[in-house]
SEDOMI-895839 format. One record per atom (N, C-alpha, C, O, CB): residue number from 0; residue in one letter; x, y, z. Coordinates in pm, whole numbers, plus 50000, padded with zeros to 5 digits. Glycine has a CB too. Layout:
N
SITE  seq  type     xx     yy     zz
SITE  NUM     A      X      Y      Z
...
END
This chain:
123
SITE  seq  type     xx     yy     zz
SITE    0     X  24776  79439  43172
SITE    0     X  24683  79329  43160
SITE    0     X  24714  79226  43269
SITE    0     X  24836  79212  43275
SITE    0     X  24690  79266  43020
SITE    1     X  24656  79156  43347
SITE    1     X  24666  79063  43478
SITE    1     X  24707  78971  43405
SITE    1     X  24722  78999  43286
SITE    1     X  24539  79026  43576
SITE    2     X  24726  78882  43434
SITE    2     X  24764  78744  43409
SITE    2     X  24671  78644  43441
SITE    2     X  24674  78583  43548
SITE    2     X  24876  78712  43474
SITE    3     X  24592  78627  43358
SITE    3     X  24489  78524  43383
SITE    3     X  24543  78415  43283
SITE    3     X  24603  78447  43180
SITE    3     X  24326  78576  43352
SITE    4     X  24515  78261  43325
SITE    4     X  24489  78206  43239
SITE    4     X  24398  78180  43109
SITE    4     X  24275  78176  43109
SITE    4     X  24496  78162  43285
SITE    5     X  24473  78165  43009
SITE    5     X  24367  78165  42883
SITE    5     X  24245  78060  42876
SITE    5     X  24306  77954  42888
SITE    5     X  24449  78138  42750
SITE    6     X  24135  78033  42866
SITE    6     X  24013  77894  42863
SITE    6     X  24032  77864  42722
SITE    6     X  24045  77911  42609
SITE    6     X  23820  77932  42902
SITE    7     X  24026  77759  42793
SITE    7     X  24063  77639  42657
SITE    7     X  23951  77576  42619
SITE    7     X  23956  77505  42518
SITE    7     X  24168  77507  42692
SITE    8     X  23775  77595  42722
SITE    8     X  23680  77583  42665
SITE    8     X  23652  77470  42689
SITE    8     X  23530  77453  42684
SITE    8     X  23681  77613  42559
SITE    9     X  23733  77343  42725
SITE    9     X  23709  77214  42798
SITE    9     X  23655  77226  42912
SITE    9     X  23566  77148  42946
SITE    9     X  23816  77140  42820
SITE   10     X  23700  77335  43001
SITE   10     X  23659  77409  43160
SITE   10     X  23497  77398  43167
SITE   10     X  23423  77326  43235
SITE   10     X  23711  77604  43173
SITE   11     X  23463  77527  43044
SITE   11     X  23331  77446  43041
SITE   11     X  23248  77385  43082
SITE   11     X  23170  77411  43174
SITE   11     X  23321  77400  43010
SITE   12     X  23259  77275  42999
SITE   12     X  23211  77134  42970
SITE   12     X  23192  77016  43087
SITE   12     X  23094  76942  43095
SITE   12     X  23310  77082  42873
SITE   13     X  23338  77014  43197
SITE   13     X  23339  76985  43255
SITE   13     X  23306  77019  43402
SITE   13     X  23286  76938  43493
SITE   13     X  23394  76961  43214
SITE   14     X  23304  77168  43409
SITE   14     X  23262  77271  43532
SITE   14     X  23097  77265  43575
SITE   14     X  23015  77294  43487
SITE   14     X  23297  77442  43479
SITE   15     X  23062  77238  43673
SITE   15     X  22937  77206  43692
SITE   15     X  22827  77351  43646
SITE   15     X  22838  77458  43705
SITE   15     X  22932  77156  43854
SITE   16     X  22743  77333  43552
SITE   16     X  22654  77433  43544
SITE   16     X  22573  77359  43372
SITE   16     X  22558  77246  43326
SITE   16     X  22751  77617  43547
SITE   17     X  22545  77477  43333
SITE   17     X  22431  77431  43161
SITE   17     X  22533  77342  43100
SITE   17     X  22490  77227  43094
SITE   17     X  22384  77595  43009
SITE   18     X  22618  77351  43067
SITE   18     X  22692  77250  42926
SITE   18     X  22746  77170  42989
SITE   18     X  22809  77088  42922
SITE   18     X  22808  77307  42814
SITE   19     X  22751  77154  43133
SITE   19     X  22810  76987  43156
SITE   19     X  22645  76905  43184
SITE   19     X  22618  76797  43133
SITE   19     X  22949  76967  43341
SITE   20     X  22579  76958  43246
SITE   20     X  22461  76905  43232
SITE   20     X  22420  76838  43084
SITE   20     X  22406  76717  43066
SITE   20     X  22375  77010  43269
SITE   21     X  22405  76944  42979
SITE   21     X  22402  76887  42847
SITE   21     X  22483  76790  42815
SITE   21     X  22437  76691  42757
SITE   21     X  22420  76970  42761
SITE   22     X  22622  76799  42846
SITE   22     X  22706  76653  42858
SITE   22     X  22664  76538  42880
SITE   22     X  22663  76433  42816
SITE   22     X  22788  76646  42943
SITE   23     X  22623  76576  42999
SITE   23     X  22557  76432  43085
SITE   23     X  22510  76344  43023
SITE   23     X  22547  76232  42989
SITE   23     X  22449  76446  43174
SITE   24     X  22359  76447  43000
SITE   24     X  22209  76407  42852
SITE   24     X  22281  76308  42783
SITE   24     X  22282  76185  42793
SITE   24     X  22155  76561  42702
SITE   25     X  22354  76405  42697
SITE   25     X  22462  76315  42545
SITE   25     X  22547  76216  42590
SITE   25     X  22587  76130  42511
SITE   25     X  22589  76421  42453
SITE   26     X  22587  76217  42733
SITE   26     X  22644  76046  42739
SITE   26     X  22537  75952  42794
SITE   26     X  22543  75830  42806
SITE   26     X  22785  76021  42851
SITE   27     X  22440  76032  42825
SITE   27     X  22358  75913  42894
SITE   27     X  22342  75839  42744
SITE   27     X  22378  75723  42726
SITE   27     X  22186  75965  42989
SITE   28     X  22280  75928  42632
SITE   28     X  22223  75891  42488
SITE   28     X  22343  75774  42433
SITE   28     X  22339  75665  42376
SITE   28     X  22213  76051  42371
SITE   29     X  22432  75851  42476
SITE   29     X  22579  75777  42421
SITE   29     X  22569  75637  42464
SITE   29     X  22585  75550  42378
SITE   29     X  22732  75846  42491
SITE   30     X  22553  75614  42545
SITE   30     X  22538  75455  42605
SITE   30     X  22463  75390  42571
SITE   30     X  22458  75284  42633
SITE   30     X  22515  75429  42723
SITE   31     X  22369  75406  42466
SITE   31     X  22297  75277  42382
SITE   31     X  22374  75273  42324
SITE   31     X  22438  75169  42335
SITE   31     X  22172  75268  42306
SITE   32     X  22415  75350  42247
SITE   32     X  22513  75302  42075
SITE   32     X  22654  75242  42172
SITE   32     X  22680  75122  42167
SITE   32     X  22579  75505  41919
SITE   33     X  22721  75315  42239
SITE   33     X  22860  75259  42301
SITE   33     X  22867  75172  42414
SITE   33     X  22981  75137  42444
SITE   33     X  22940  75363  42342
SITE   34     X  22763  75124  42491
SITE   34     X  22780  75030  42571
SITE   34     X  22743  75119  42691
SITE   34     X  22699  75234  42682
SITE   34     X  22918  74958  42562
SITE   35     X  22774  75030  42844
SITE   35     X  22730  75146  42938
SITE   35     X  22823  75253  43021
SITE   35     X  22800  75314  43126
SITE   35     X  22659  75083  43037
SITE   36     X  22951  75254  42921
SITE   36     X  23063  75348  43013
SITE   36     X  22996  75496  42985
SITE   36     X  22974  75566  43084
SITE   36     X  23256  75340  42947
SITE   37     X  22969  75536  42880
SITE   37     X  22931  75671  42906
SITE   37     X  22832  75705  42982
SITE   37     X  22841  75825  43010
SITE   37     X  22908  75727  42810
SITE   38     X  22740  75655  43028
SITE   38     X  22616  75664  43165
SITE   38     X  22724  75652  43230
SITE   38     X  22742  75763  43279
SITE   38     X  22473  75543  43205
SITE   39     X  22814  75579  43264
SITE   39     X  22823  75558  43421
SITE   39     X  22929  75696  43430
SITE   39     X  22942  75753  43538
SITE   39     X  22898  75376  43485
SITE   40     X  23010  75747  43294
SITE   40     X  23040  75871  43347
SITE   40     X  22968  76007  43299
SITE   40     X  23022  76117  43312
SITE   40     X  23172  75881  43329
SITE   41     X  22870  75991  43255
SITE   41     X  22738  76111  43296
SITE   41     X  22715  76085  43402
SITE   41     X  22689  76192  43457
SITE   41     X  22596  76117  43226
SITE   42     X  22706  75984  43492
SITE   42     X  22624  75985  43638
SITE   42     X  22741  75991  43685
SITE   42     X  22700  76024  43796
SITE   42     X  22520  75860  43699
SITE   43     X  22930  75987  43706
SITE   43     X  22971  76042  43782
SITE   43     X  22997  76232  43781
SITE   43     X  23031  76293  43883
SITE   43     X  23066  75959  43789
SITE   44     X  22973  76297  43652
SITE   44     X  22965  76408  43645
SITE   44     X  22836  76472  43753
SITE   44     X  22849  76557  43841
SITE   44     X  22957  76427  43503
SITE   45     X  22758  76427  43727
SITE   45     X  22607  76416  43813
SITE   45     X  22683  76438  43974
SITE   45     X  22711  76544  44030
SITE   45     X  22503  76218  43789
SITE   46     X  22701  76298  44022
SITE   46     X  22732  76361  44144
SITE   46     X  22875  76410  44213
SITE   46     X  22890  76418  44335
SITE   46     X  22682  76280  44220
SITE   47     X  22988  76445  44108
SITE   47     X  23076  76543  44093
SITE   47     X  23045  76655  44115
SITE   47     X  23074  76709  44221
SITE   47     X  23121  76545  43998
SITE   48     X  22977  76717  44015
SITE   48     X  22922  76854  43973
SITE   48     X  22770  76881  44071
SITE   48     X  22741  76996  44039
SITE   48     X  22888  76848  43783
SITE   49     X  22700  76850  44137
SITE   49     X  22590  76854  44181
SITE   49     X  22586  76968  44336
SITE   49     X  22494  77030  44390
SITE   49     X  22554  76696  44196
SITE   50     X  22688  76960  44358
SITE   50     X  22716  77042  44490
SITE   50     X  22745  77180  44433
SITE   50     X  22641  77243  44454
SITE   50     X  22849  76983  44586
SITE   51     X  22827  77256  44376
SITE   51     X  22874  77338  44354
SITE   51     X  22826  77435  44227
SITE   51     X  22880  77530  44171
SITE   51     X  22974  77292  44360
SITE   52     X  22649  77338  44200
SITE   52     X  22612  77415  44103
SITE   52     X  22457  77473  44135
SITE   52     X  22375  77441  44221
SITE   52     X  22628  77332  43973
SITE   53     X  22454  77585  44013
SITE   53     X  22330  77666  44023
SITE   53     X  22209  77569  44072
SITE   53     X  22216  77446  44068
SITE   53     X  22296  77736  43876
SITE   54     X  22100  77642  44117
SITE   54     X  21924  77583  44155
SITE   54     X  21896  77516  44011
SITE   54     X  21882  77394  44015
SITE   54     X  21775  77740  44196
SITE   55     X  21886  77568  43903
SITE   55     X  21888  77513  43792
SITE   55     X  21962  77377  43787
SITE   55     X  21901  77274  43814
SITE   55     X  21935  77604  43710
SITE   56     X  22113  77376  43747
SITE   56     X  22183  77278  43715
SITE   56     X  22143  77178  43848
SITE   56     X  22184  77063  43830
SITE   56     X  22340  77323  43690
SITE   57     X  22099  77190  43927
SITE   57     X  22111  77079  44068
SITE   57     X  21993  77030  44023
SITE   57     X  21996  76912  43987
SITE   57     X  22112  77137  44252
SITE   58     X  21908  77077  44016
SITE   58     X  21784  77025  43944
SITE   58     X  21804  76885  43853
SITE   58     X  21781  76766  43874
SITE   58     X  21735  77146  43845
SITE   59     X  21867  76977  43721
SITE   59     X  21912  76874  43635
SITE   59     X  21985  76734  43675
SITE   59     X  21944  76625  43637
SITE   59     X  21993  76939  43556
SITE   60     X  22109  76755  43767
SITE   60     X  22173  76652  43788
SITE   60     X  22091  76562  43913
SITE   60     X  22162  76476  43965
SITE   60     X  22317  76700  43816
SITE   61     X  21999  76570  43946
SITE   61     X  21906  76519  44048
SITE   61     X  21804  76423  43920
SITE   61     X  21808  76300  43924
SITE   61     X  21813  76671  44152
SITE   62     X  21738  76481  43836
SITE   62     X  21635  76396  43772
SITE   62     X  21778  76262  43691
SITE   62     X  21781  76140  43680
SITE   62     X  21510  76522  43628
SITE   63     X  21877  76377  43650
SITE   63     X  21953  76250  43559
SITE   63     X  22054  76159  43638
SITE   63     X  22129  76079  43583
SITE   63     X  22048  76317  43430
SITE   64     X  22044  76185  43792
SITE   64     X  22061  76087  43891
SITE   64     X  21921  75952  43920
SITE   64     X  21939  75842  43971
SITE   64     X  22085  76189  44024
SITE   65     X  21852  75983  43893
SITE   65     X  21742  75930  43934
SITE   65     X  21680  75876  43815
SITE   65     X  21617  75770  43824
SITE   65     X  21664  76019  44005
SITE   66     X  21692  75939  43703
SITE   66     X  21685  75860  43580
SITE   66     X  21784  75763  43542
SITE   66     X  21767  75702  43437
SITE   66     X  21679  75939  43481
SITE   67     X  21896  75740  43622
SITE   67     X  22002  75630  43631
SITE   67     X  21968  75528  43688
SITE   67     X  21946  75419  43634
SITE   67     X  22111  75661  43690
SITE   68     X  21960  75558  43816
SITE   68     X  21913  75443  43897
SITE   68     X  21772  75401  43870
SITE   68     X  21763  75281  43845
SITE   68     X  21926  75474  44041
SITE   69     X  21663  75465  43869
SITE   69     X  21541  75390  43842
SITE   69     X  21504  75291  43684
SITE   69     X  21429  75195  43665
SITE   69     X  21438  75508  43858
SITE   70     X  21614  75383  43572
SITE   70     X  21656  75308  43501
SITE   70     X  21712  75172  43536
SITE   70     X  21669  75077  43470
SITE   70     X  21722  75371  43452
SITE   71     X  21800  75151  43627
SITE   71     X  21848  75020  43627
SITE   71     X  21768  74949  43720
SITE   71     X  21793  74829  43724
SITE   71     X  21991  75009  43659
SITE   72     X  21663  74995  43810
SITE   72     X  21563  74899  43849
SITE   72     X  21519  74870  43790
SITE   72     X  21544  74750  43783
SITE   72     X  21491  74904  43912
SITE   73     X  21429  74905  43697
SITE   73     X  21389  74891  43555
SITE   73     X  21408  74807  43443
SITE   73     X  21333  74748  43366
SITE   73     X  21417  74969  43513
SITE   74     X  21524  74820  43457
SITE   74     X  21599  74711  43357
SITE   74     X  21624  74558  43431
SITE   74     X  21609  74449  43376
SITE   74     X  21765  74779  43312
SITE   75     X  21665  74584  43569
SITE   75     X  21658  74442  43646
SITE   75     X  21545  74358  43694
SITE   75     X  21537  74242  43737
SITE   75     X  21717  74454  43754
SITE   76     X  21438  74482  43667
SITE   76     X  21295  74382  43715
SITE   76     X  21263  74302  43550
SITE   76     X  21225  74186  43533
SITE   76     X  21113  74515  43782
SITE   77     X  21289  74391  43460
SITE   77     X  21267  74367  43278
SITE   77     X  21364  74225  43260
SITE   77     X  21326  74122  43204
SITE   77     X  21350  74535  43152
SITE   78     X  21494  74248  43319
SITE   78     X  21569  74114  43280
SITE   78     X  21487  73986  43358
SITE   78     X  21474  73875  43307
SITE   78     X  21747  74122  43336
SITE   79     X  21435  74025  43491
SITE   79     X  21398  73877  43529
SITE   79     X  21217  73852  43430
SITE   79     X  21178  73747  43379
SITE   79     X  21385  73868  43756
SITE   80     X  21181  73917  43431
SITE   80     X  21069  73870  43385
SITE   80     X  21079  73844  43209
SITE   80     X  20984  73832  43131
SITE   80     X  20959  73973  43435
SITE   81     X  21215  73840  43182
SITE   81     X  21244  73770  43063
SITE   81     X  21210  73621  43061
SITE   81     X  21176  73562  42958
SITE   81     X  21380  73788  43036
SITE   82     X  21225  73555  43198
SITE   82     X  21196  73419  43166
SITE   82     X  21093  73365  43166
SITE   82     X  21070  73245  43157
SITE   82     X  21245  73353  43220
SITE   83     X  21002  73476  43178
SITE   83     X  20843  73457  43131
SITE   83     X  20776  73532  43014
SITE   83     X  20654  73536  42999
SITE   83     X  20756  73496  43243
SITE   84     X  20885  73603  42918
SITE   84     X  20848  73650  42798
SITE   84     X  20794  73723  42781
SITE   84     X  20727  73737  42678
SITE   84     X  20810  73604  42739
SITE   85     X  20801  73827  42907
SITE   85     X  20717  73952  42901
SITE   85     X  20846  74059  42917
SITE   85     X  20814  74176  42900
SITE   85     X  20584  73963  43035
SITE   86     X  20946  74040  42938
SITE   86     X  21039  74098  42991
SITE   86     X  21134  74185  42887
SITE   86     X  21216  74273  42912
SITE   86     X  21102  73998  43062
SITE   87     X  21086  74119  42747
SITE   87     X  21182  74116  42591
SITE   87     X  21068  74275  42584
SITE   87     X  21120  74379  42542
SITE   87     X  21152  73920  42419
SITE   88     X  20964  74275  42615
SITE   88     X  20861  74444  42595
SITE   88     X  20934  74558  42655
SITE   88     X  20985  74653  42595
SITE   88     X  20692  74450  42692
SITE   89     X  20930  74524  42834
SITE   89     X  20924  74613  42902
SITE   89     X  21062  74655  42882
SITE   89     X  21070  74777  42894
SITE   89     X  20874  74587  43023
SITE   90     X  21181  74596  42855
SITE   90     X  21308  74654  42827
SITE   90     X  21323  74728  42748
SITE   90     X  21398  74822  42774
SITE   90     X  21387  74592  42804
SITE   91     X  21248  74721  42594
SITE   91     X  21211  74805  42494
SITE   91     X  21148  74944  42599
SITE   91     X  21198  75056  42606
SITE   91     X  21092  74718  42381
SITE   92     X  21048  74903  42658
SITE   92     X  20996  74998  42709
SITE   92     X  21066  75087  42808
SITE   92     X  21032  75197  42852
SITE   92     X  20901  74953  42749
SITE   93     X  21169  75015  42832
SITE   93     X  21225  75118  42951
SITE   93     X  21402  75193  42863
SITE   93     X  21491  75273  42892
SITE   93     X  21265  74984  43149
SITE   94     X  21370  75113  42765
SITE   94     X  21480  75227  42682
SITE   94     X  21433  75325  42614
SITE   94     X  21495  75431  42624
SITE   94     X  21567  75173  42577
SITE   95     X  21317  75323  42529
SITE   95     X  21224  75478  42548
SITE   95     X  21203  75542  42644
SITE   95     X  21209  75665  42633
SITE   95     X  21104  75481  42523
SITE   96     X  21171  75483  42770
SITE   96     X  21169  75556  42878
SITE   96     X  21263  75657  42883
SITE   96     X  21250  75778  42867
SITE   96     X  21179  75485  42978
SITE   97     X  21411  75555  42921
SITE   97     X  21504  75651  42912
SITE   97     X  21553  75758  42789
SITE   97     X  21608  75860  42831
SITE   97     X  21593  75585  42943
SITE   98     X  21541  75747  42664
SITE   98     X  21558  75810  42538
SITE   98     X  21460  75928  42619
SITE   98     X  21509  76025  42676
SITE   98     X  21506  75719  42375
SITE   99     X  21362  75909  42615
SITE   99     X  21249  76059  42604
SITE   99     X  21258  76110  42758
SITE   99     X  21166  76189  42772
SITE   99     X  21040  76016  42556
SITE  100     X  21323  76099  42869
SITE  100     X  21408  76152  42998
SITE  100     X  21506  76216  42941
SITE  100     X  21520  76333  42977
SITE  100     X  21469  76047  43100
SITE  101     X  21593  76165  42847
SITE  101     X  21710  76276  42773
SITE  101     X  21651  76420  42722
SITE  101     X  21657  76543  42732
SITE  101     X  21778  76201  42622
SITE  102     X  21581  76292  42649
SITE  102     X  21540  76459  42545
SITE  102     X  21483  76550  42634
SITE  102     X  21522  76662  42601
SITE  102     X  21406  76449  42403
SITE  103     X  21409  76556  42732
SITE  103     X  21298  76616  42808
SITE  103     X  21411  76702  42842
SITE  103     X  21433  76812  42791
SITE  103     X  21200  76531  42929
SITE  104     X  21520  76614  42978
SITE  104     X  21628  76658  42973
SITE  104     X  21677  76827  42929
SITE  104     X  21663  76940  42978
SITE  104     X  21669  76566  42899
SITE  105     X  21744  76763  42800
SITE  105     X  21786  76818  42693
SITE  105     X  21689  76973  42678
SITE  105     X  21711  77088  42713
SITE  105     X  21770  76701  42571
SITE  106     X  21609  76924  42627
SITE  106     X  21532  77038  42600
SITE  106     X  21526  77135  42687
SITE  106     X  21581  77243  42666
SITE  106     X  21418  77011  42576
SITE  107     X  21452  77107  42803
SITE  107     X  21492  77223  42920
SITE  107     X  21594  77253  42928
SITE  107     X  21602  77376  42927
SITE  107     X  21475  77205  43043
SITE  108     X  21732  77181  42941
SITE  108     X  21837  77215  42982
SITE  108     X  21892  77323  42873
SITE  108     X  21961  77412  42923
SITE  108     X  21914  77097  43009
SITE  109     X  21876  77329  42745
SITE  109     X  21893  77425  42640
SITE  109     X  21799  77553  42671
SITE  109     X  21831  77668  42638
SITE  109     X  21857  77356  42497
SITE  110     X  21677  77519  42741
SITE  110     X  21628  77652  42738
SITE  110     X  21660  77728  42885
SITE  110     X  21602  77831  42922
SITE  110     X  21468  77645  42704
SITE  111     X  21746  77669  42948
SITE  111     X  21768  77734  43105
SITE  111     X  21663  77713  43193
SITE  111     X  21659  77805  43274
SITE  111     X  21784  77888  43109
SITE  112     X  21545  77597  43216
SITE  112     X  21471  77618  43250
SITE  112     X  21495  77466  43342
SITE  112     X  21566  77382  43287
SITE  112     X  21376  77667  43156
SITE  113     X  21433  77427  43492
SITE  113     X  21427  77349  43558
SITE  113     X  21337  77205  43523
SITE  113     X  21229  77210  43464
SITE  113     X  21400  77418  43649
SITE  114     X  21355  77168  43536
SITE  114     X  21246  77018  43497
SITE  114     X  21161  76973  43631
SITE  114     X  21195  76937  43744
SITE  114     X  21357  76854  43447
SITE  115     X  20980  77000  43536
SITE  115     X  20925  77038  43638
SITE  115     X  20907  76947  43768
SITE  115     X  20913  76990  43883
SITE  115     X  20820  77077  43592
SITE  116     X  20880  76789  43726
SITE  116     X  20853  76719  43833
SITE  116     X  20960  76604  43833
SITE  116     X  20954  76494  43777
SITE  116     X  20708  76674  43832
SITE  117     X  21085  76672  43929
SITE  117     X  21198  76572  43968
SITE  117     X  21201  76429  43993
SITE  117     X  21277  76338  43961
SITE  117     X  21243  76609  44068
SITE  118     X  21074  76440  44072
SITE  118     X  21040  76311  44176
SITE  118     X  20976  76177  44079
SITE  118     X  20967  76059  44111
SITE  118     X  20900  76367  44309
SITE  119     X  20947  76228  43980
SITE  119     X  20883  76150  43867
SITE  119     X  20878  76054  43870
SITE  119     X  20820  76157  43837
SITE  119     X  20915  76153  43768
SITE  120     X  20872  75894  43877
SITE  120     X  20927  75790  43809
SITE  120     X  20856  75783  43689
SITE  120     X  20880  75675  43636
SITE  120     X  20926  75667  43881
SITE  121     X  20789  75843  43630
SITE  121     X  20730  75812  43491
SITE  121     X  20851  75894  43401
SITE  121     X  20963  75852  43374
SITE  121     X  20548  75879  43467
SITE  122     X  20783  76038  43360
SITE  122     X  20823  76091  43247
SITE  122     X  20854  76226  43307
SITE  122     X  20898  76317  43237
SITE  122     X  20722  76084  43128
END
């Protein structure tokens, strides 16, 4: 028998391809309830893992790169137009935004399948 090391199954998770992608998703999600450290390390897995992975997974880590940052334009145009009271909506609105980018996410990413329009800024 060779001598391989045994997987401990963390490798995984953290190895760029389907289940660190799904990672990502679940910390992006993670960062409403916990604050914003888990986005900011889903988006360094993102562009960690983004080189060295399948047409598929590059895919993925491209929209949930871009669902980061346009998220936080988003949120900085929403904070200033707080001081005109329209701003208390669109923040609501741009955290559904981001919630239903996960799931979309998510969903493809469970079925092995690419997400069709990267370039999106909508949905």
């Amino acid at each position: 028998m060779p001598d391989t090391p045994a997987k401990t199954g963390s490798g995984d998770w953290l190895a760029p391809g389907k289940n660190n992608v799904t990672l990502v998703y679940i910390l992006y999600l993670a960062g409403f309830v916990l604050g914003g450290v888990p986005t900011l390390v889903g988006l360094v897995f993102c562009y960690v893992n983004r080189g060295g992975a399948d047409q598929v997974s590059q895919n993925h880590y491209r929209y949930a790169i871009r669902t980061f940052w346009i998220g936080l334009l988003y949120s900085l145009i929403s904070g200033l137009l707080m001081i005109v009271g329209i701003g208390f909506l669109l923040i609501v609105a741009v955290a559904i935004w981001a919630i239903v980018r996960c799931v979309k996410g998510l969903q493809a990413a469970s079925a092995g399948t690419p997400i069709a329009n990267v370039e999106s800024w909508l949905l």
